[in-house]
C-alpha positions in Angstrom: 115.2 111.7 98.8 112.2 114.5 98.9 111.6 114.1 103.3 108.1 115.5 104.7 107.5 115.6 108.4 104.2 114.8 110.2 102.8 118.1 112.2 99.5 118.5 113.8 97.5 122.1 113.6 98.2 122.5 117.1 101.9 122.5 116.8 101.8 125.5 114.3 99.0 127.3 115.6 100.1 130.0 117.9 103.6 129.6 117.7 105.2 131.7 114.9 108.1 130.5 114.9 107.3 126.8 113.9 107.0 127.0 110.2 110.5 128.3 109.9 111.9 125.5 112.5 110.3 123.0 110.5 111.7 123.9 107.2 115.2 124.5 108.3 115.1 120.3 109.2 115.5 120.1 105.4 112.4 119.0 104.6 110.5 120.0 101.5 106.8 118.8 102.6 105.1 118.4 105.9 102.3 115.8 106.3 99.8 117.9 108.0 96.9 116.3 110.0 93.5 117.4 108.5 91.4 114.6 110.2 92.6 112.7 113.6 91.7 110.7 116.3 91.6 111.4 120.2 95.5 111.7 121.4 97.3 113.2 124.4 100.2 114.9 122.6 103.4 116.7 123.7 104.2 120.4 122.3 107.7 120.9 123.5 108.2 124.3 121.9 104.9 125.8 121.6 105.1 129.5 123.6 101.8 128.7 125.3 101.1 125.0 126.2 102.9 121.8 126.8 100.1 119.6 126.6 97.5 119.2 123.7 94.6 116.4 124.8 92.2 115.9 121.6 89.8 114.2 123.8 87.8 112.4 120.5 88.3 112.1 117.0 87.5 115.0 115.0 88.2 117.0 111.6 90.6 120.2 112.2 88.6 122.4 109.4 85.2 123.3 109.0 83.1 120.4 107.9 81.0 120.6 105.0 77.0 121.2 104.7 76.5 118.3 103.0 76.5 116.1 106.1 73.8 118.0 107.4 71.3 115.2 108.4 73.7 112.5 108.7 73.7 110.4 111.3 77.3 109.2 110.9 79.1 112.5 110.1 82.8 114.0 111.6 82.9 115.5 114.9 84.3 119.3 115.3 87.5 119.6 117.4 87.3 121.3 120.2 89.5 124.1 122.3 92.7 122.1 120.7 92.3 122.5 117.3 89.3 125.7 116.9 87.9 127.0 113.6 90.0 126.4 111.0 93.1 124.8 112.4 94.1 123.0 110.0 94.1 126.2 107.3 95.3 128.4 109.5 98.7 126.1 109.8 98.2 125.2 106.4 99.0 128.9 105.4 101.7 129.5 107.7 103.8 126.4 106.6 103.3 127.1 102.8 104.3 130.6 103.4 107.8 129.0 104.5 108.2 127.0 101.9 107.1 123.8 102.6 104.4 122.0 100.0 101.7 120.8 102.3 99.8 117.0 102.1 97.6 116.6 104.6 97.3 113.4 106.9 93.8 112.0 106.9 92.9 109.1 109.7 89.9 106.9 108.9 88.6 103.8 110.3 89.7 104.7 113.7 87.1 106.8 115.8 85.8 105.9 119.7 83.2 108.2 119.8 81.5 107.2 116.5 82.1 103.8 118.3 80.4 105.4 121.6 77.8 107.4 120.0 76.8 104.6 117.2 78.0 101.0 118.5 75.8 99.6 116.1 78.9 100.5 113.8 81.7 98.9 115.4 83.6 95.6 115.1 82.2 92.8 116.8 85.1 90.3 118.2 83.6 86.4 118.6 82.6 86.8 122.3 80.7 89.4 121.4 82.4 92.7 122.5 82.8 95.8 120.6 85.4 97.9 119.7 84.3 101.2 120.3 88.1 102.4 118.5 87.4 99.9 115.4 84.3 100.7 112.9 83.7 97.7 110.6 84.3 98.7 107.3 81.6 96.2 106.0 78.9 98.2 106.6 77.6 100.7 103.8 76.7 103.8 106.3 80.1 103.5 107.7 81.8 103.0 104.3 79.7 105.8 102.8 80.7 108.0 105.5 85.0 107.0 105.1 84.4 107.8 101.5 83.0 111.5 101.7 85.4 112.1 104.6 88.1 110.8 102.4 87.5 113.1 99.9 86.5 116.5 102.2 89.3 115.9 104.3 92.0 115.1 101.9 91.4 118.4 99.6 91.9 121.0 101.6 92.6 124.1 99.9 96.1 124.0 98.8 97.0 120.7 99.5 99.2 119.1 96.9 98.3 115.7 98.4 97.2 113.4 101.0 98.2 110.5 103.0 95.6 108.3 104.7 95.9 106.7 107.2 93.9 103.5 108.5 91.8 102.7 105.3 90.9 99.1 106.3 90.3 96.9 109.0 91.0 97.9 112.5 91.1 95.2 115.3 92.0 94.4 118.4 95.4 96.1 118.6 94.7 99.4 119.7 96.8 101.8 122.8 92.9 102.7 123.8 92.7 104.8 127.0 95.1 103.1 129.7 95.4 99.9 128.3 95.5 96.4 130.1 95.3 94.2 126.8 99.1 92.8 127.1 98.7 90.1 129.3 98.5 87.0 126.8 101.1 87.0 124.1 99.0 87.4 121.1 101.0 87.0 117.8 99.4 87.8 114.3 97.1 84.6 114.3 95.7 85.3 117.7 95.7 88.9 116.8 93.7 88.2 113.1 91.1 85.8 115.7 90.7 88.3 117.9 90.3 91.0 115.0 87.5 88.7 113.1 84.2 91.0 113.1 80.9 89.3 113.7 78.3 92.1 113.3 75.4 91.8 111.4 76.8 92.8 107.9 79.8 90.9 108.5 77.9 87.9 109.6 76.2 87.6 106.0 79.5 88.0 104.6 81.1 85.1 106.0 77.5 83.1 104.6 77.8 84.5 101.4 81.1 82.5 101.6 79.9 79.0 102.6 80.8 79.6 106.2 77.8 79.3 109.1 78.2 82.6 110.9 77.5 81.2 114.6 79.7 77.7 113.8 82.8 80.4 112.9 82.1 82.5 116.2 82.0 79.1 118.1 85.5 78.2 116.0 87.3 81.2 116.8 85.9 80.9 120.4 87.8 77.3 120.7 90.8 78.6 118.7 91.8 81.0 121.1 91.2 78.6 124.0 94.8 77.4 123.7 96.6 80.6 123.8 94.2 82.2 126.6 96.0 79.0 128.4 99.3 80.4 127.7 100.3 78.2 124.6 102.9 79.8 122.0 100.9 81.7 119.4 102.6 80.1 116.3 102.1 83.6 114.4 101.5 83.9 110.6 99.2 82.6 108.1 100.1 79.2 108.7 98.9 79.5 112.9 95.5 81.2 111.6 94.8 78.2 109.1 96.4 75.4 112.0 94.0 77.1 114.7 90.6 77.3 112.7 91.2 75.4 109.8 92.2 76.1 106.1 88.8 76.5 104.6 87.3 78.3 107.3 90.7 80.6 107.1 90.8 81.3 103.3 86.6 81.8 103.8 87.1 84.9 106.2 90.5 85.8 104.4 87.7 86.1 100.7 85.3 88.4 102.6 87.9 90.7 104.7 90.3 91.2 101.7 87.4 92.1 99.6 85.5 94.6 102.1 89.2 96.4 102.0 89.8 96.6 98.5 86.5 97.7 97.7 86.6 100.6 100.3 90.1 101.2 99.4 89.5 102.2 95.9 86.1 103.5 96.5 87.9 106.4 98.3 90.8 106.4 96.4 88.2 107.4 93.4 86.5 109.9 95.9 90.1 112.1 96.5 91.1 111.5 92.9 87.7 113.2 91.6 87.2 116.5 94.5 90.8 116.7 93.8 93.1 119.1 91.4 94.9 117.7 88.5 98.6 116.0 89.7 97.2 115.4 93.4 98.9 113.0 94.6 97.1 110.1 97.4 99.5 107.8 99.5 98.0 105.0 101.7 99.8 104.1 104.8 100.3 100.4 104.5 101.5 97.1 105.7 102.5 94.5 102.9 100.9 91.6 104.8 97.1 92.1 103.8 95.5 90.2 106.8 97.1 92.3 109.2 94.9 95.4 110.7 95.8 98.7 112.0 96.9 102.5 111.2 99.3 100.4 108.4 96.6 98.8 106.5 97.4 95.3 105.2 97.3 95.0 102.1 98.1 93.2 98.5 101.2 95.3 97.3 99.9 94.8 93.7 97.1 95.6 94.1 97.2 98.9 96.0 100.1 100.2 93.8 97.4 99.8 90.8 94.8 102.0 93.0 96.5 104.7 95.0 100.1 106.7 93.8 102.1 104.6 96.4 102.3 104.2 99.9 104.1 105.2 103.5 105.2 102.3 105.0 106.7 102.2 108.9 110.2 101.3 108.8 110.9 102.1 112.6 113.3 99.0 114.2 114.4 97.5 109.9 112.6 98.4 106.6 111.9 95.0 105.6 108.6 95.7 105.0 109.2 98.1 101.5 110.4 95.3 99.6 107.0 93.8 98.8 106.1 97.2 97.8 109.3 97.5 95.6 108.7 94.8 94.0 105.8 96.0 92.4 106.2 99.5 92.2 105.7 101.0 88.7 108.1 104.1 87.1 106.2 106.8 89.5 105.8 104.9 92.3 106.4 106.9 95.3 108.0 104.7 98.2 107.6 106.8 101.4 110.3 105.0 104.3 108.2 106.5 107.6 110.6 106.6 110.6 110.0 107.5 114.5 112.7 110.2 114.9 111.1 110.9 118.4 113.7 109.1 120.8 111.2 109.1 123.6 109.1 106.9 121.2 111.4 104.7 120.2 112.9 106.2 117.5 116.3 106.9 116.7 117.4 110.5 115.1 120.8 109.7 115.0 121.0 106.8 112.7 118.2 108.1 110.8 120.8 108.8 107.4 122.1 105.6 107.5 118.6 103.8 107.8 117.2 106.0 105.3 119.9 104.8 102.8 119.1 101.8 103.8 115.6 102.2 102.5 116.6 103.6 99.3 118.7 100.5 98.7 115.6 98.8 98.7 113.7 101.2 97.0 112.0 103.7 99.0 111.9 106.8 96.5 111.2 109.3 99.7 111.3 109.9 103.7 108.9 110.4 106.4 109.6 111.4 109.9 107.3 111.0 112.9 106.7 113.5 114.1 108.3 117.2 114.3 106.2 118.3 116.8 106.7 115.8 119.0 110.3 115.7 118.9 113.1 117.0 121.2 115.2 119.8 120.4 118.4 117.4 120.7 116.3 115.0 118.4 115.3 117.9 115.9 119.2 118.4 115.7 119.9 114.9 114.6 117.3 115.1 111.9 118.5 118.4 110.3 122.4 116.5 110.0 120.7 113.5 109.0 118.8 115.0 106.1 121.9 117.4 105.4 123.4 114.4 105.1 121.0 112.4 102.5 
């Protein structure tokens, strides 16, 4: 199985020696992060920090003139990923070998959210998500799109992988978060992940639904669980707690917003990029569901984008939707935490990934080798000499 590795600028930057570490793992691609949002991130190894804090969401490169004059347009980083980070590393890990993707996060910014909240998801009670832009509204769609593109095709980049293209909600590790307290399962979750901005509002009419009768729906849907009753998860709680119709209505206008954006940026990479470039979406096979992983129709998205990475960390149930439409070129990607601090597990990392291939994953993604420990670095190298 062909294995890439996630790797921020930051890990490469600076410390010569990281290309070479990275490539003797066994990989033959890292997924390299061009565009990313606000993290506090560990660099074990690097000879002159520890600590990387990317206090906002920001491209690693040079962003283009053409969003000059643009009110919704990417932030520069700042001291933790200068100039052109992301090239810079870029160069350094083609030099060793290694064919470089890079890793492009979307609908997932704070400080857009701070800066513009006029562009952010609007829950039923009326609070923002400063972490969430709606992807419903055509300045903030226009702007994924272009960024899509710019940030996917770096120079030398034989592909890209990009992350959170679609709805993001209410699940979110924002800042020190205190959101755990109620037991939210995927219907609460999907409730609680309902947008009720302006554009989104007109949405939900366009589908028969009154836009302030589904606020006040939700509103007494989540009553229950707020009281500590058992969320009964799935589809089937969303359409017991607001209703079928109601359910299916905001199911017709969520699903479409995705798809649309989905393959409007798809088309974006595909034309700014070379011939045989290849674009993977990181996805969940349950197309209600929000997040990094983007739900999503497994048809559908394997007629759209060249395949997709899919998080198999704790059982890789989730590929066999996707394998059961996947076409001759498919690509499969199985993405496992090998970072044991964040609940991964290095050491049984060959016999999951087999695992994966049984089911048809046709390659292997490891988060993260920056992040990792030596001792979990180790495990990866004789699980991929392994595979």
């Amino acid at each position: 199985m062909k294995a890439s590795a996630f790797v921020y600028p930051w890990d490469v930057c600076g410390d010569p020696q990281a290309p070479a570490r990275i490539a003797e793992l066994g990989t033959a691609q890292v997924t390299l992060a061009a565009a990313y949002h606000s993290t506090r991130a560990l660099t074990p190894r690097h000879p002159r920090h520890r600590i990387v804090t990317a206090e906002h969401a920001a491209v690693l490169y040079p962003a283009g003139d053409h969003w000059t004059g643009r009110a919704i347009r990417p932030y520069p980083a700042g001291d933790w990923a200068p100039g052109d980070a992301y090239g810079e590393a870029a160069e350094a890990l083609a030099r060793a070998g290694l064919e470089v993707h890079t890793w492009v996060v979307l609908a997932h910014n704070s400080r857009l959210g701070a800066e513009h909240p006029g562009t952010s998801v609007v829950n039923a009670y009326g609070d923002r998500y400063p972490w969430a832009p709606c992807i419903a509204q055509p300045a903030t769609r226009a702007y994924l799109v272009d960024l899509a593109a710019e940030a996917a095709v770096r120079p030398g980049a034989r592909g890209t992988e990009l992350e959170s293209l679609g709805w993001y909600g209410l699940a979110h590790l924002h800042a020190h978060d205190k959101t755990g307290g109620v037991g939210l399962g995927d219907a609460g979750q999907y409730l609680m992940s309902l947008c009720f901005c302006p554009h989104c509002r007109a949405g939900y009419a366009e589908h028969g639904l009154d836009p302030d009768e589904l606020a006040a729906s939700v509103r007494a849907a989540l009553e229950p669980l707020w009281r500590g009753a058992p969320d009964d998860g799935g589809w089937p709680g969303v359409q017991k707690l607001l209703g079928e119709a109601s359910a299916a209505a905001t199911r017709a206008w969520r699903d479409t917003t995705a798809r649309t954006l989905q393959e409007a940026a798809v088309a974006a990479v595909r034309a700014a990029a070379p011939d045989g470039f290849q674009v993977l979406l990181h996805a969940d096979p349950v197309p209600y569901h929000c997040g990094a992983n983007a739900g999503v129709d497994p048809a559908h998205i394997l007629s759209v984008a060249d395949g997709v990475v899919v998080p198999c960390t704790g059982g890789t149930t989730l590929l066999a939707p996707f394998a059961e439409q996947a076409r001759e070129n498919t690509v499969l990607a199985a993405n496992f935490t090998v970072v044991s601090g964040m609940g991964g597990s290095p050491g049984t990392l060959a016999t999951e990934a087999a695992m994966a291939r049984e089911i048809g994953a046709t390659e292997l993604r490891m988060y993260h080798a920056g992040l990792a420990s030596d001792g979990d670095l180790a495990a990866v190298r004789e699980a991929l000499a392994r595979l």
